[in-house]
C-alpha positions as CSV (number, residue, x, y, z in Angstrom):
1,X,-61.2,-32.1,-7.6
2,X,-62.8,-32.7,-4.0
3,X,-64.1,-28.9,-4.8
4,X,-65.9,-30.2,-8.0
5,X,-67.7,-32.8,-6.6
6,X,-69.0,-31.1,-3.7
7,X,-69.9,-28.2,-6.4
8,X,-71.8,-30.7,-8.5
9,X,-73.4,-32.0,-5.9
10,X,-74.7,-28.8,-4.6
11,X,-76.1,-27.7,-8.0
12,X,-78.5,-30.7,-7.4
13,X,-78.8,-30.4,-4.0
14,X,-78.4,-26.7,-3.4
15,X,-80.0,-27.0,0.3
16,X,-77.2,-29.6,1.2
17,X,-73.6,-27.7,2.4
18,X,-70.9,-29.8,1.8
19,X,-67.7,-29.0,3.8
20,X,-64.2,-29.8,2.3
21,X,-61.0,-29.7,4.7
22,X,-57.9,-31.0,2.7
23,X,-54.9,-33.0,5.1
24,X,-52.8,-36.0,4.4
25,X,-54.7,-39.5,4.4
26,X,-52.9,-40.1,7.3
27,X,-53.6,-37.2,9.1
28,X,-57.3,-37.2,8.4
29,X,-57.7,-40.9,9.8
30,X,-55.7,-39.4,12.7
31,X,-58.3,-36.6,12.6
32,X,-60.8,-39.4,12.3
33,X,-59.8,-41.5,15.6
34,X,-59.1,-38.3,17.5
35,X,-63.2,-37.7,17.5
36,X,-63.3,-35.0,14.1
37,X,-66.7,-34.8,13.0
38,X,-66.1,-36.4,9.2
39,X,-69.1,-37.7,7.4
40,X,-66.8,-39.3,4.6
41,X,-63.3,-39.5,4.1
42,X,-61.3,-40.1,1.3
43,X,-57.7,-40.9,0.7
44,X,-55.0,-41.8,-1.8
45,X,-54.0,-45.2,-0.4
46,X,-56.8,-47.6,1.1
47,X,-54.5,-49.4,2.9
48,X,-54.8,-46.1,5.6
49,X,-58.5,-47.4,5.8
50,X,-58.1,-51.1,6.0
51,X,-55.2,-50.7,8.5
52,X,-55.7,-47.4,10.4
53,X,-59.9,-47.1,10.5
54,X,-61.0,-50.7,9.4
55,X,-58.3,-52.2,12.1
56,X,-59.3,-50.5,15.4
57,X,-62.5,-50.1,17.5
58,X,-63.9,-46.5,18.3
59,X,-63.3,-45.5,22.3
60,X,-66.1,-47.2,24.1
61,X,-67.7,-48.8,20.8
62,X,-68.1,-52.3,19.8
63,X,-67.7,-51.1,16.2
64,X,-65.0,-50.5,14.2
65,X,-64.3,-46.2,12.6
66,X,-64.8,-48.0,9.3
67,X,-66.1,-51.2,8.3
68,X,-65.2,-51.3,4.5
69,X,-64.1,-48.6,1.9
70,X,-64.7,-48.4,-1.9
71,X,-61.8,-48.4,-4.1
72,X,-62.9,-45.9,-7.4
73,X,-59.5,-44.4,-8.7
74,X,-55.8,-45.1,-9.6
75,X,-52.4,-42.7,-9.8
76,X,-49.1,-42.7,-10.2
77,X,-45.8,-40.7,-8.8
78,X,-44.3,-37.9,-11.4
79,X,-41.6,-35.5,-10.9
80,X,-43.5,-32.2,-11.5
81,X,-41.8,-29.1,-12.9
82,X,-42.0,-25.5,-12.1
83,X,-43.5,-22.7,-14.9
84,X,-40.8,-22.7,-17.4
85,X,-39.0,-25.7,-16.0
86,X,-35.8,-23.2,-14.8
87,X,-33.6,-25.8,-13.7
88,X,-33.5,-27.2,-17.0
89,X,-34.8,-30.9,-15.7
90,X,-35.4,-34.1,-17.7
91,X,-35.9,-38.3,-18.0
92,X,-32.0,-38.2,-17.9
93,X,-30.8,-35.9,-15.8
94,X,-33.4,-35.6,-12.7
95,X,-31.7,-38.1,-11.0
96,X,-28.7,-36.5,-10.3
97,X,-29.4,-32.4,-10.6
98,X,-31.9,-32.8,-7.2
99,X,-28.9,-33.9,-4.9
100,X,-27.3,-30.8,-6.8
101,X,-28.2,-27.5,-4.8
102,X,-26.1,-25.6,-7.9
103,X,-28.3,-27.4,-10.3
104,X,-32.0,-27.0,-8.5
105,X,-32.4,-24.7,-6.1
106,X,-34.8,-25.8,-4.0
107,X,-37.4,-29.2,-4.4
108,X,-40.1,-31.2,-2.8
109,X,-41.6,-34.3,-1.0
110,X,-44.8,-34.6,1.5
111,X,-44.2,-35.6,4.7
112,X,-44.2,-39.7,4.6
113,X,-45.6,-40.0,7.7
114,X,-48.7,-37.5,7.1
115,X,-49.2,-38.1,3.7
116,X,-49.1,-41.6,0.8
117,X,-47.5,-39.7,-1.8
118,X,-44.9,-38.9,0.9
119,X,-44.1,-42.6,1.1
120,X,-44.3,-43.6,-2.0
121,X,-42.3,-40.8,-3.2
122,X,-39.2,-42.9,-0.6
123,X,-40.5,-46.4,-2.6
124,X,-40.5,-44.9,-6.0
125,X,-36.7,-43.7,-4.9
126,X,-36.1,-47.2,-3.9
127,X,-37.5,-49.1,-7.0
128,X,-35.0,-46.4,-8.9
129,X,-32.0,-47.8,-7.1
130,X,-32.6,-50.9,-8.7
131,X,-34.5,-50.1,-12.0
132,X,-32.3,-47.4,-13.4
133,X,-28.7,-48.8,-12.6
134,X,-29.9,-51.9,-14.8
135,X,-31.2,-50.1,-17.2
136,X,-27.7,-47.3,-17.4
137,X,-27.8,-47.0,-21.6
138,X,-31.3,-45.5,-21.0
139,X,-30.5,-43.4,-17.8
140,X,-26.5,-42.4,-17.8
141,X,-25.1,-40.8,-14.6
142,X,-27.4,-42.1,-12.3
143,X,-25.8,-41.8,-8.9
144,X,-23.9,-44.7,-7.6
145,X,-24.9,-44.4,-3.8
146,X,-28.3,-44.4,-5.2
147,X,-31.4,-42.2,-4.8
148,X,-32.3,-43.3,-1.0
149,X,-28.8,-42.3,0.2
150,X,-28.2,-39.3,-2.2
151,X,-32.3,-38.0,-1.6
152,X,-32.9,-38.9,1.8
153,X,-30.9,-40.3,4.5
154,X,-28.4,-37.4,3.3
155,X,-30.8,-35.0,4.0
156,X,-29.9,-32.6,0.7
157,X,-30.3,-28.4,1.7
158,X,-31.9,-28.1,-1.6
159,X,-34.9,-30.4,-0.4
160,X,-38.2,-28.9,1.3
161,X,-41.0,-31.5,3.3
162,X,-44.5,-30.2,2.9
163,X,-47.2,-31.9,5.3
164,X,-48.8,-32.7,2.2
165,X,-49.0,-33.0,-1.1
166,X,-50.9,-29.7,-2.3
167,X,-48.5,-27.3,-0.6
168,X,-46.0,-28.7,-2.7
169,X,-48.2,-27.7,-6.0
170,X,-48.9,-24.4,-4.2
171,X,-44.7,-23.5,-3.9
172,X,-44.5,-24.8,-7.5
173,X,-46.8,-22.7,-9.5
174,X,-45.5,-19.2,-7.4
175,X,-42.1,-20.4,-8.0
176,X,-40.6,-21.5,-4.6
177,X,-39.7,-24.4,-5.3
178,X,-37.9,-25.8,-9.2
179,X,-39.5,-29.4,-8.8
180,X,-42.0,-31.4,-6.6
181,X,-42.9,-35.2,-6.2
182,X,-46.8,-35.7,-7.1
183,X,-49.8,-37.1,-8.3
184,X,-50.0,-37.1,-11.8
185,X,-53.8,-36.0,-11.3
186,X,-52.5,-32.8,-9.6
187,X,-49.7,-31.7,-11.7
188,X,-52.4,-31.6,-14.7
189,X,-55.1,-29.8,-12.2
190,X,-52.3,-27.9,-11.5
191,X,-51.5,-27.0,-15.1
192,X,-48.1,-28.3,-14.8
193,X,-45.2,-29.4,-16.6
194,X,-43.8,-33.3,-15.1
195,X,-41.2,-35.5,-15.8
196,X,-43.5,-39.4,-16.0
197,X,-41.1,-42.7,-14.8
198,X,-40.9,-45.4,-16.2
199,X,-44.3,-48.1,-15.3
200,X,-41.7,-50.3,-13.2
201,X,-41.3,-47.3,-11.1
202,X,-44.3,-45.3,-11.3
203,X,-46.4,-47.3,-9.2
204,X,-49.1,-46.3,-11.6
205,X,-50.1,-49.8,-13.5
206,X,-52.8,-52.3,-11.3
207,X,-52.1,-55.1,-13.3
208,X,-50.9,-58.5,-10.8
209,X,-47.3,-58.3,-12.5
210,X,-46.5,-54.4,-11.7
211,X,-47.9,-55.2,-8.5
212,X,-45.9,-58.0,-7.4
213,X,-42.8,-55.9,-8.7
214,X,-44.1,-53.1,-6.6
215,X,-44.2,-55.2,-3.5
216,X,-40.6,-56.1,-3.4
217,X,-39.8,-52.7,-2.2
218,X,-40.0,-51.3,1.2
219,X,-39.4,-48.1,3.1
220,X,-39.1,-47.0,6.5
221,X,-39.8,-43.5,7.9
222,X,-38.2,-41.8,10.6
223,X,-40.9,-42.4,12.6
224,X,-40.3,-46.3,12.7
225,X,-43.4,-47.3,10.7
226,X,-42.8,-49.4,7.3
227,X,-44.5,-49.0,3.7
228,X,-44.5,-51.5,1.0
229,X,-44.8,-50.9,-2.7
230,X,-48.2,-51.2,-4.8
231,X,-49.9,-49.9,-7.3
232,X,-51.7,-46.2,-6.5
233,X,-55.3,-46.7,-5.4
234,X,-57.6,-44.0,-4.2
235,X,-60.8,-45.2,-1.6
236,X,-63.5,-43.8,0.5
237,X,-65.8,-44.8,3.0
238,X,-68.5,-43.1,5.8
239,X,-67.3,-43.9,9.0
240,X,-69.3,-45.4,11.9
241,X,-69.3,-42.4,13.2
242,X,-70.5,-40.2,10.8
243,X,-73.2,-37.6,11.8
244,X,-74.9,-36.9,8.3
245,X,-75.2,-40.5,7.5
246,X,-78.2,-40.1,4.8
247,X,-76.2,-37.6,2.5
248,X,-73.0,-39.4,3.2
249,X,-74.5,-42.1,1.7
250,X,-75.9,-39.9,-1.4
251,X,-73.1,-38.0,-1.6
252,X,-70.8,-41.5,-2.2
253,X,-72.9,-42.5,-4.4
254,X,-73.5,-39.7,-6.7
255,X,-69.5,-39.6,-6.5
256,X,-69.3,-43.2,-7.4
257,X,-71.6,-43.1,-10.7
258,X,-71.8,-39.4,-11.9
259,X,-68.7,-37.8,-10.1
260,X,-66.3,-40.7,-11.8
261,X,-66.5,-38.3,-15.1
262,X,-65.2,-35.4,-12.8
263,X,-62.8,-37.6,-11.3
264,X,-61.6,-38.4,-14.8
265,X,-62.0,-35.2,-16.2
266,X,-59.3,-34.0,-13.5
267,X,-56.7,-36.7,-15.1
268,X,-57.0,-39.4,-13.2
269,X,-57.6,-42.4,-14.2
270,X,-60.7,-44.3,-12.7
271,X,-61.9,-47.7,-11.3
272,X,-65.4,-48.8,-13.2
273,X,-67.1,-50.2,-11.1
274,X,-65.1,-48.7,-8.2
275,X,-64.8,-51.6,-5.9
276,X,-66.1,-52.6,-2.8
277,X,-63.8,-53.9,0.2
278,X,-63.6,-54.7,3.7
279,X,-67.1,-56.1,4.8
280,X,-69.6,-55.7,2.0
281,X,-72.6,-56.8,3.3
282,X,-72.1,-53.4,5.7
283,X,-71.7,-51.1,3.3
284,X,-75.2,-49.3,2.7
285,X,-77.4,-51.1,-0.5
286,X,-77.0,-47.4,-2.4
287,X,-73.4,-47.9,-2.4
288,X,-73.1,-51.7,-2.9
289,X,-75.3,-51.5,-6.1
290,X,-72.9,-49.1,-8.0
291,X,-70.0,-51.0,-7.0
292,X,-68.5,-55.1,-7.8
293,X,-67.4,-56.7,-5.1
């Protein structure tokens, strides 16, 4: 999608080259505070703006790597299938054939400490644990230790961690792995089968009543750090740092006003008007006229 953007862009700009390097929203705020020259960066949860960039001063700066960020798209977690689906998976029986090396050979997660969907992969897991046992008519068999002990503290053979989420659509399309935890955007840019969840578990509906349901579930990686549940929302912003700060700005918002029908045309859902967080009144006048507050 990032790729059609900058394409679009370039058709009407053909003097402007726009660079695209792909990481985990984590890792590219990491990249961010670590001095990478990044004119814009966008990521899959803004809370990795508002608490990574947003929440800590440059070296030797009395401004902050970001000042506010522009939310302009919403997801949600599916379970996405290999070509021909080989290990047979579906709404009723996922549950228990991934914990079953016999049953799928090999499937995937992103890192949750590099990457959102990593984490909320872990959350989605946890919301299961409570959804699906009270729900057992619609979902029979699911496990009794539940999906947090049977999918990750158990640390099954038959699971692979990818840094992020696109290797995991990578090894699914050329068949190394049988099933992969995703974006519903990229399984259909992708061209890929998925298995959808349930809205109490998806983390895919905004609405203030998924939301608070969302938020009563927590995870906590390896690393120590905790995540809680909320609906999926995507947001960008031009660091104080950037370098190219003129076609930042016009880049964002051609992104924010034509670019939301490429956005959408990639299947995912967008925000319209995308809005604008964190402190507004910084945000360039370009940007804070395509957006509500």
């Amino acid at each position: 999608m990032m790729t059609q953007l900058a394409d679009s862009f370039k058709a009407k700009y053909p003097y402007v080259n726009v660079h695209v390097s792909a990481h985990g929203s984590l890792a590219c705020a990491r990249l961010v505070k670590a001095g990478e020259r990044c004119d814009l960066i966008f990521v899959s949860d803004y809370k990795v703006i508002e608490n990574e960039l947003a929440g800590s001063y440059a070296p030797n700066s009395l401004r902050k790597y970001c000042d506010w960020w522009v939310i302009f798209a919403r997801n949600e977690i599916v379970l996405a299938l290999a070509p021909g689906n080989p290990a047979g998976l579906d709404e009723k029986n996922w549950y228990w054939k991934l914990a079953d090396p016999s049953q799928v050979k090999r499937w995937g997660r992103a890192n949750p400490d590099n990457d959102p969907c990593g984490y909320r992969t872990l959350i989605v897991f946890n919301i299961c644990d409570t959804y699906y046992p009270e729900h057992k008519d619609e979902f029979p068999g699911y496990p009794e230790s539940g999906l947090i002990n049977t999918l990750y503290r158990a640390k099954p053979g038959n699971m692979v961690v990818s840094e992020k989420e696109f290797d995991l659509m990578v090894a699914l399309q050329t068949g190394q792995l049988d099933a992969g935890w995703t974006y519903l955007s990229l399984a259909e840019q992708f061209g890929l089968d998925y298995i959808r969840l349930p809205k109490n578990v998806s983390l895919g509906d905004p609405s203030e009543k998924y939301n608070q349901w969302y938020s009563r579930f927590t995870i906590t990686t390896e690393s120590g750090k905790t995540y809680r549940g909320s609906s999926i929302s995507y947001a960008v912003s031009i660091p104080n740092t950037a370098e190219n700060y003129y076609w930042a700005v016009t880049f964002l918002q051609f992104v924010l006003t034509d670019g939301l029908s490429i956005i959408e045309g990639n299947g995912q859902p967008v925000v319209s008007p995308p809005m604008l967080k964190g402190e507004v009144n910084a945000a360039p006048p370009q940007i804070r006229e395509v957006c509500s507050a």
